[in-house]
Kinemage of the C-alpha trace (Angstrom):
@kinemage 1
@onewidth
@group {chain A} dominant
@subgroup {mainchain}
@vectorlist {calphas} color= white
{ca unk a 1} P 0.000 0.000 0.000
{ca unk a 2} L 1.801 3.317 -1.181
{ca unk a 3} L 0.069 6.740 -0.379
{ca unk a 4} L 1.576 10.178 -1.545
{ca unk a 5} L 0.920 13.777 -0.609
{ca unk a 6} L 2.725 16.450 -2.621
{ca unk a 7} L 3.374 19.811 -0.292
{ca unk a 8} L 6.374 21.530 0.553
{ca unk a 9} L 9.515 18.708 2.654
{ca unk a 10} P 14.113 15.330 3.832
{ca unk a 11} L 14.079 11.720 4.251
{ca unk a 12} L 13.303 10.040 7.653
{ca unk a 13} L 12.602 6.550 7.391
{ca unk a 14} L 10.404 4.806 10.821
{ca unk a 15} L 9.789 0.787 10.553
{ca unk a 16} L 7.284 -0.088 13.577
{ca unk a 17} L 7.012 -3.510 14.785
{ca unk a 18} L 4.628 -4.737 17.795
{ca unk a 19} L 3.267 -1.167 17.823
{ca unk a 20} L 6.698 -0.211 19.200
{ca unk a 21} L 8.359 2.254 17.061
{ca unk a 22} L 12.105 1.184 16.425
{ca unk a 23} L 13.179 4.369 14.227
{ca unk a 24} L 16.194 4.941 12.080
{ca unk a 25} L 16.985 8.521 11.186
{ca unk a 26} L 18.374 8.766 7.884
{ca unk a 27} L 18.310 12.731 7.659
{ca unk a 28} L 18.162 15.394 10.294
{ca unk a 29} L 15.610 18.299 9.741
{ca unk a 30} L 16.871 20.168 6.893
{ca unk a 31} L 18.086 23.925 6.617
{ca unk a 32} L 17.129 25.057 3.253
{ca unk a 33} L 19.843 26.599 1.043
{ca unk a 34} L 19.753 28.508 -2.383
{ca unk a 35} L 21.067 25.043 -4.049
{ca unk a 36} L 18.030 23.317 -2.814
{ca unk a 37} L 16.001 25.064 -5.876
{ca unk a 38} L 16.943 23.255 -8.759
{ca unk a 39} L 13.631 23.975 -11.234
{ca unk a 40} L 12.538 26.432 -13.527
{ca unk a 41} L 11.081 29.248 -11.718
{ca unk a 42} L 7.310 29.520 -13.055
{ca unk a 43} L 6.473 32.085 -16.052
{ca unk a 44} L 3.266 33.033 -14.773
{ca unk a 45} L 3.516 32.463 -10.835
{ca unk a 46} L 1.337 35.332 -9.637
{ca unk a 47} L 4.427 37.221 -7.962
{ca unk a 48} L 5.620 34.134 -5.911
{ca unk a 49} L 9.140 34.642 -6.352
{ca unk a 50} L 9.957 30.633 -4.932
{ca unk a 51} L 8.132 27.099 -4.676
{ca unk a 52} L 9.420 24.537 -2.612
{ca unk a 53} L 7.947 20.731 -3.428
{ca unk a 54} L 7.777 18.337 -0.620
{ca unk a 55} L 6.790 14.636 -0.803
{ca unk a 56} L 5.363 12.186 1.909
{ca unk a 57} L 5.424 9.390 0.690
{ca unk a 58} L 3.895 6.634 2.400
{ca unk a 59} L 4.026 2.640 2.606
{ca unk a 60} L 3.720 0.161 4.874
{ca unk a 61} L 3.526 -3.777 4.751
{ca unk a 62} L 1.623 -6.223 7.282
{ca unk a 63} L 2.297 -9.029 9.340
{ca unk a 64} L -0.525 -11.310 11.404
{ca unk a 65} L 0.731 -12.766 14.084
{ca unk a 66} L -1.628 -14.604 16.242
{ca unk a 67} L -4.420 -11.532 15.243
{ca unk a 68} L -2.345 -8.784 15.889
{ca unk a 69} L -1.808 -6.714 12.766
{ca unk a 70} L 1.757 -5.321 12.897
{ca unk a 71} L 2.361 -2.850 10.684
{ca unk a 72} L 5.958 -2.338 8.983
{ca unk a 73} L 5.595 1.382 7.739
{ca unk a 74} L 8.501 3.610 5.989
{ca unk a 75} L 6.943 7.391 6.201
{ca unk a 76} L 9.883 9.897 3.812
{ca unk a 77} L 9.769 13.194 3.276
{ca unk a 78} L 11.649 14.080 0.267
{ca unk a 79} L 12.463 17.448 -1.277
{ca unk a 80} L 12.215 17.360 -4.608
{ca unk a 81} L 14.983 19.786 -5.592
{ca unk a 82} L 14.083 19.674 -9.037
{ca unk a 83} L 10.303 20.534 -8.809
{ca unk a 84} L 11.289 23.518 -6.216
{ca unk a 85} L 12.396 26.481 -7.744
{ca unk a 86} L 13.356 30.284 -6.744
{ca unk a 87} L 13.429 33.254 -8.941
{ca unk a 88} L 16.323 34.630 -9.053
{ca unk a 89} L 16.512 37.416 -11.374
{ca unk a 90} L 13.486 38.930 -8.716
{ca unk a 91} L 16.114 38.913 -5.930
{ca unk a 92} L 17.666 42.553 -5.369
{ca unk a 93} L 19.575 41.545 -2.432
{ca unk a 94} L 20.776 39.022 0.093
{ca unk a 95} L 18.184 40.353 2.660
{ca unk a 96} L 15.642 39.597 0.388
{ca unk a 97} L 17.233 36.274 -0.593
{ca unk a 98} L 17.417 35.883 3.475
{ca unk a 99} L 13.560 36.100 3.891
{ca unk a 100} L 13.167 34.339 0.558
{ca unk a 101} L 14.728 31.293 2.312
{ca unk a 102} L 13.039 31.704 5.624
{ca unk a 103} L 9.713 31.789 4.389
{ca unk a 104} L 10.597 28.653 2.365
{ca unk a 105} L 11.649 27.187 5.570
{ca unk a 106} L 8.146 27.668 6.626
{ca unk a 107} L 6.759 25.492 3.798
{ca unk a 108} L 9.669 22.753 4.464
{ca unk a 109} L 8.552 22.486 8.316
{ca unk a 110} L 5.445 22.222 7.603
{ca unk a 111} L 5.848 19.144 5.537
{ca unk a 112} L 8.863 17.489 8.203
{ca unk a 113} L 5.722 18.190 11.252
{ca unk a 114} L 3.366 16.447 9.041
{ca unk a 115} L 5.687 13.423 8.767
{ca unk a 116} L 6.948 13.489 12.483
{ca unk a 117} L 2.899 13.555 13.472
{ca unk a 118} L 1.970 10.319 10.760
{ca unk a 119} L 5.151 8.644 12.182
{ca unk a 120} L 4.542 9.306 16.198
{ca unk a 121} L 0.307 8.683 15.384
{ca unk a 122} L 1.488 5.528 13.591
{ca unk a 123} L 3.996 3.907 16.396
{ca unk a 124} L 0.879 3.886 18.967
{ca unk a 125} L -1.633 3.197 17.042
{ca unk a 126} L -2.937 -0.793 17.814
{ca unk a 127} L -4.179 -2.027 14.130
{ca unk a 128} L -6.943 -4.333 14.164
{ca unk a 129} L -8.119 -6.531 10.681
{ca unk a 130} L -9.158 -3.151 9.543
{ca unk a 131} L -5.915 -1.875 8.796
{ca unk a 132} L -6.072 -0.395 6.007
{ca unk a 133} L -8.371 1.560 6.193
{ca unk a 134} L -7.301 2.829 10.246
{ca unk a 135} L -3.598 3.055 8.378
{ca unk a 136} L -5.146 5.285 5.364
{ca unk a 137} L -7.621 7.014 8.184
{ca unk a 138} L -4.532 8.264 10.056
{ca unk a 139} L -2.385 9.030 6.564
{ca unk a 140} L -5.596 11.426 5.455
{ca unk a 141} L -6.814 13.207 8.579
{ca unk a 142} L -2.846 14.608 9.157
{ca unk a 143} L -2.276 15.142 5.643
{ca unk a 144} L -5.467 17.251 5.339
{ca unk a 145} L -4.749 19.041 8.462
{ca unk a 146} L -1.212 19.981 6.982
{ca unk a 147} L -2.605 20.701 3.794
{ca unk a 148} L -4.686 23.515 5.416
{ca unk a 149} L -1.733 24.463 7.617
{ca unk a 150} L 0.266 25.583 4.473
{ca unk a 151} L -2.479 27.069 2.356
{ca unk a 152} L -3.283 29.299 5.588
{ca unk a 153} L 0.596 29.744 6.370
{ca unk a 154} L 0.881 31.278 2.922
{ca unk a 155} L -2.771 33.575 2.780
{ca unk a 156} L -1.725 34.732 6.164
{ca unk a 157} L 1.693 36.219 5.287
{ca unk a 158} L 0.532 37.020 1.296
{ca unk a 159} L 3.353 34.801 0.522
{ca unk a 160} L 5.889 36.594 2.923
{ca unk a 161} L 5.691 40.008 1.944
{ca unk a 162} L 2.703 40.556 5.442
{ca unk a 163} L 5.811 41.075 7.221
{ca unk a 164} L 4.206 41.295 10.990
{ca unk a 165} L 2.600 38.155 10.085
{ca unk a 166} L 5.970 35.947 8.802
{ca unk a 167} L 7.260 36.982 12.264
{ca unk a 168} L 4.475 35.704 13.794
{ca unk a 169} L 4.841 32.346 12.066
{ca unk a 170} L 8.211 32.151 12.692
{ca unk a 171} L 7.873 32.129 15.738
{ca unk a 172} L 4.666 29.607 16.047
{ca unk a 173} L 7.364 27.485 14.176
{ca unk a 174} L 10.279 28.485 16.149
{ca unk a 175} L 8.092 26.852 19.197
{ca unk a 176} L 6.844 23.748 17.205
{ca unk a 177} L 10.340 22.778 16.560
{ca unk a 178} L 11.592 23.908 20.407
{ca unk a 179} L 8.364 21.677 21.758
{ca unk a 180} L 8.463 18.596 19.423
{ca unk a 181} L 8.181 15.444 21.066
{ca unk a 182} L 11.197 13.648 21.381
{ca unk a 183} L 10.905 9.912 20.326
Protein backbone atom coordinates (compact mmCIF):
# COMPACT_ATOMS: atom_id res chain seq x y z
CA UNK A 1 0.00 0.00 0.00
CA UNK A 2 1.80 3.32 -1.18
CA UNK A 3 0.07 6.74 -0.38
CA UNK A 4 1.58 10.18 -1.55
CA UNK A 5 0.92 13.78 -0.61
CA UNK A 6 2.73 16.45 -2.62
CA UNK A 7 3.37 19.81 -0.29
CA UNK A 8 6.37 21.53 0.55
CA UNK A 9 9.52 18.71 2.65
CA UNK A 10 14.11 15.33 3.83
CA UNK A 11 14.08 11.72 4.25
CA UNK A 12 13.30 10.04 7.65
CA UNK A 13 12.60 6.55 7.39
CA UNK A 14 10.40 4.81 10.82
CA UNK A 15 9.79 0.79 10.55
CA UNK A 16 7.28 -0.09 13.58
CA UNK A 17 7.01 -3.51 14.79
CA UNK A 18 4.63 -4.74 17.80
CA UNK A 19 3.27 -1.17 17.82
CA UNK A 20 6.70 -0.21 19.20
CA UNK A 21 8.36 2.25 17.06
CA UNK A 22 12.11 1.18 16.43
CA UNK A 23 13.18 4.37 14.23
CA UNK A 24 16.19 4.94 12.08
CA UNK A 25 16.99 8.52 11.19
CA UNK A 26 18.37 8.77 7.88
CA UNK A 27 18.31 12.73 7.66
CA UNK A 28 18.16 15.39 10.29
CA UNK A 29 15.61 18.30 9.74
CA UNK A 30 16.87 20.17 6.89
CA UNK A 31 18.09 23.93 6.62
CA UNK A 32 17.13 25.06 3.25
CA UNK A 33 19.84 26.60 1.04
CA UNK A 34 19.75 28.51 -2.38
CA UNK A 35 21.07 25.04 -4.05
CA UNK A 36 18.03 23.32 -2.81
CA UNK A 37 16.00 25.06 -5.88
CA UNK A 38 16.94 23.26 -8.76
CA UNK A 39 13.63 23.98 -11.23
CA UNK A 40 12.54 26.43 -13.53
CA UNK A 41 11.08 29.25 -11.72
CA UNK A 42 7.31 29.52 -13.06
CA UNK A 43 6.47 32.09 -16.05
CA UNK A 44 3.27 33.03 -14.77
CA UNK A 45 3.52 32.46 -10.83
CA UNK A 46 1.34 35.33 -9.64
CA UNK A 47 4.43 37.22 -7.96
CA UNK A 48 5.62 34.13 -5.91
CA UNK A 49 9.14 34.64 -6.35
CA UNK A 50 9.96 30.63 -4.93
CA UNK A 51 8.13 27.10 -4.68
CA UNK A 52 9.42 24.54 -2.61
CA UNK A 53 7.95 20.73 -3.43
CA UNK A 54 7.78 18.34 -0.62
CA UNK A 55 6.79 14.64 -0.80
CA UNK A 56 5.36 12.19 1.91
CA UNK A 57 5.42 9.39 0.69
CA UNK A 58 3.89 6.63 2.40
CA UNK A 59 4.03 2.64 2.61
CA UNK A 60 3.72 0.16 4.87
CA UNK A 61 3.53 -3.78 4.75
CA UNK A 62 1.62 -6.22 7.28
CA UNK A 63 2.30 -9.03 9.34
CA UNK A 64 -0.53 -11.31 11.40
CA UNK A 65 0.73 -12.77 14.08
CA UNK A 66 -1.63 -14.60 16.24
CA UNK A 67 -4.42 -11.53 15.24
CA UNK A 68 -2.35 -8.78 15.89
CA UNK A 69 -1.81 -6.71 12.77
CA UNK A 70 1.76 -5.32 12.90
CA UNK A 71 2.36 -2.85 10.68
CA UNK A 72 5.96 -2.34 8.98
CA UNK A 73 5.59 1.38 7.74
CA UNK A 74 8.50 3.61 5.99
CA UNK A 75 6.94 7.39 6.20
CA UNK A 76 9.88 9.90 3.81
CA UNK A 77 9.77 13.19 3.28
CA UNK A 78 11.65 14.08 0.27
CA UNK A 79 12.46 17.45 -1.28
CA UNK A 80 12.22 17.36 -4.61
CA UNK A 81 14.98 19.79 -5.59
CA UNK A 82 14.08 19.67 -9.04
CA UNK A 83 10.30 20.53 -8.81
CA UNK A 84 11.29 23.52 -6.22
CA UNK A 85 12.40 26.48 -7.74
CA UNK A 86 13.36 30.28 -6.74
CA UNK A 87 13.43 33.25 -8.94
CA UNK A 88 16.32 34.63 -9.05
CA UNK A 89 16.51 37.42 -11.37
CA UNK A 90 13.49 38.93 -8.72
CA UNK A 91 16.11 38.91 -5.93
CA UNK A 92 17.67 42.55 -5.37
CA UNK A 93 19.57 41.55 -2.43
CA UNK A 94 20.78 39.02 0.09
CA UNK A 95 18.18 40.35 2.66
CA UNK A 96 15.64 39.60 0.39
CA UNK A 97 17.23 36.27 -0.59
CA UNK A 98 17.42 35.88 3.47
CA UNK A 99 13.56 36.10 3.89
CA UNK A 100 13.17 34.34 0.56
CA UNK A 101 14.73 31.29 2.31
CA UNK A 102 13.04 31.70 5.62
CA UNK A 103 9.71 31.79 4.39
CA UNK A 104 10.60 28.65 2.37
CA UNK A 105 11.65 27.19 5.57
CA UNK A 106 8.15 27.67 6.63
CA UNK A 107 6.76 25.49 3.80
CA UNK A 108 9.67 22.75 4.46
CA UNK A 109 8.55 22.49 8.32
CA UNK A 110 5.44 22.22 7.60
CA UNK A 111 5.85 19.14 5.54
CA UNK A 112 8.86 17.49 8.20
CA UNK A 113 5.72 18.19 11.25
CA UNK A 114 3.37 16.45 9.04
CA UNK A 115 5.69 13.42 8.77
CA UNK A 116 6.95 13.49 12.48
CA UNK A 117 2.90 13.55 13.47
CA UNK A 118 1.97 10.32 10.76
CA UNK A 119 5.15 8.64 12.18
CA UNK A 120 4.54 9.31 16.20
CA UNK A 121 0.31 8.68 15.38
CA UNK A 122 1.49 5.53 13.59
CA UNK A 123 4.00 3.91 16.40
CA UNK A 124 0.88 3.89 18.97
CA UNK A 125 -1.63 3.20 17.04
CA UNK A 126 -2.94 -0.79 17.81
CA UNK A 127 -4.18 -2.03 14.13
CA UNK A 128 -6.94 -4.33 14.16
CA UNK A 129 -8.12 -6.53 10.68
CA UNK A 130 -9.16 -3.15 9.54
CA UNK A 131 -5.92 -1.88 8.80
CA UNK A 132 -6.07 -0.40 6.01
CA UNK A 133 -8.37 1.56 6.19
CA UNK A 134 -7.30 2.83 10.25
CA UNK A 135 -3.60 3.06 8.38
CA UNK A 136 -5.15 5.28 5.36
CA UNK A 137 -7.62 7.01 8.18
CA UNK A 138 -4.53 8.26 10.06
CA UNK A 139 -2.39 9.03 6.56
CA UNK A 140 -5.60 11.43 5.46
CA UNK A 141 -6.81 13.21 8.58
CA UNK A 142 -2.85 14.61 9.16
CA UNK A 143 -2.28 15.14 5.64
CA UNK A 144 -5.47 17.25 5.34
CA UNK A 145 -4.75 19.04 8.46
CA UNK A 146 -1.21 19.98 6.98
CA UNK A 147 -2.61 20.70 3.79
CA UNK A 148 -4.69 23.52 5.42
CA UNK A 149 -1.73 24.46 7.62
CA UNK A 150 0.27 25.58 4.47
CA UNK A 151 -2.48 27.07 2.36
CA UNK A 152 -3.28 29.30 5.59
CA UNK A 153 0.60 29.74 6.37
CA UNK A 154 0.88 31.28 2.92
CA UNK A 155 -2.77 33.57 2.78
CA UNK A 156 -1.73 34.73 6.16
CA UNK A 157 1.69 36.22 5.29
CA UNK A 158 0.53 37.02 1.30
CA UNK A 159 3.35 34.80 0.52
CA UNK A 160 5.89 36.59 2.92
CA UNK A 161 5.69 40.01 1.94
CA UNK A 162 2.70 40.56 5.44
CA UNK A 163 5.81 41.07 7.22
CA UNK A 164 4.21 41.30 10.99
CA UNK A 165 2.60 38.16 10.09
CA UNK A 166 5.97 35.95 8.80
CA UNK A 167 7.26 36.98 12.26
CA UNK A 168 4.47 35.70 13.79
CA UNK A 169 4.84 32.35 12.07
CA UNK A 170 8.21 32.15 12.69
CA UNK A 171 7.87 32.13 15.74
CA UNK A 172 4.67 29.61 16.05
CA UNK A 173 7.36 27.49 14.18
CA UNK A 174 10.28 28.48 16.15
CA UNK A 175 8.09 26.85 19.20
CA UNK A 176 6.84 23.75 17.20
CA UNK A 177 10.34 22.78 16.56
CA UNK A 178 11.59 23.91 20.41
CA UNK A 179 8.36 21.68 21.76
CA UNK A 180 8.46 18.60 19.42
CA UNK A 181 8.18 15.44 21.07
CA UNK A 182 11.20 13.65 21.38
CA UNK A 183 10.91 9.91 20.33
Amino acid sequence: MKKRSVMWIGLIAMVLGNNKVKAQQYQQYHQLTVNDFLGTPRANAGGVVAYTNCTIDFKYEVSNRSGNYIINAIVNLVLNNNRSWLDRGRVASQEMMAEILKHEQGHYLIAYLEQQELLRQIGKTRFSRNYRYEAMEIFNRIDGRYKKLNADYDEDTQHMTNRQQQYSWDLYFKKRLEFMPQE
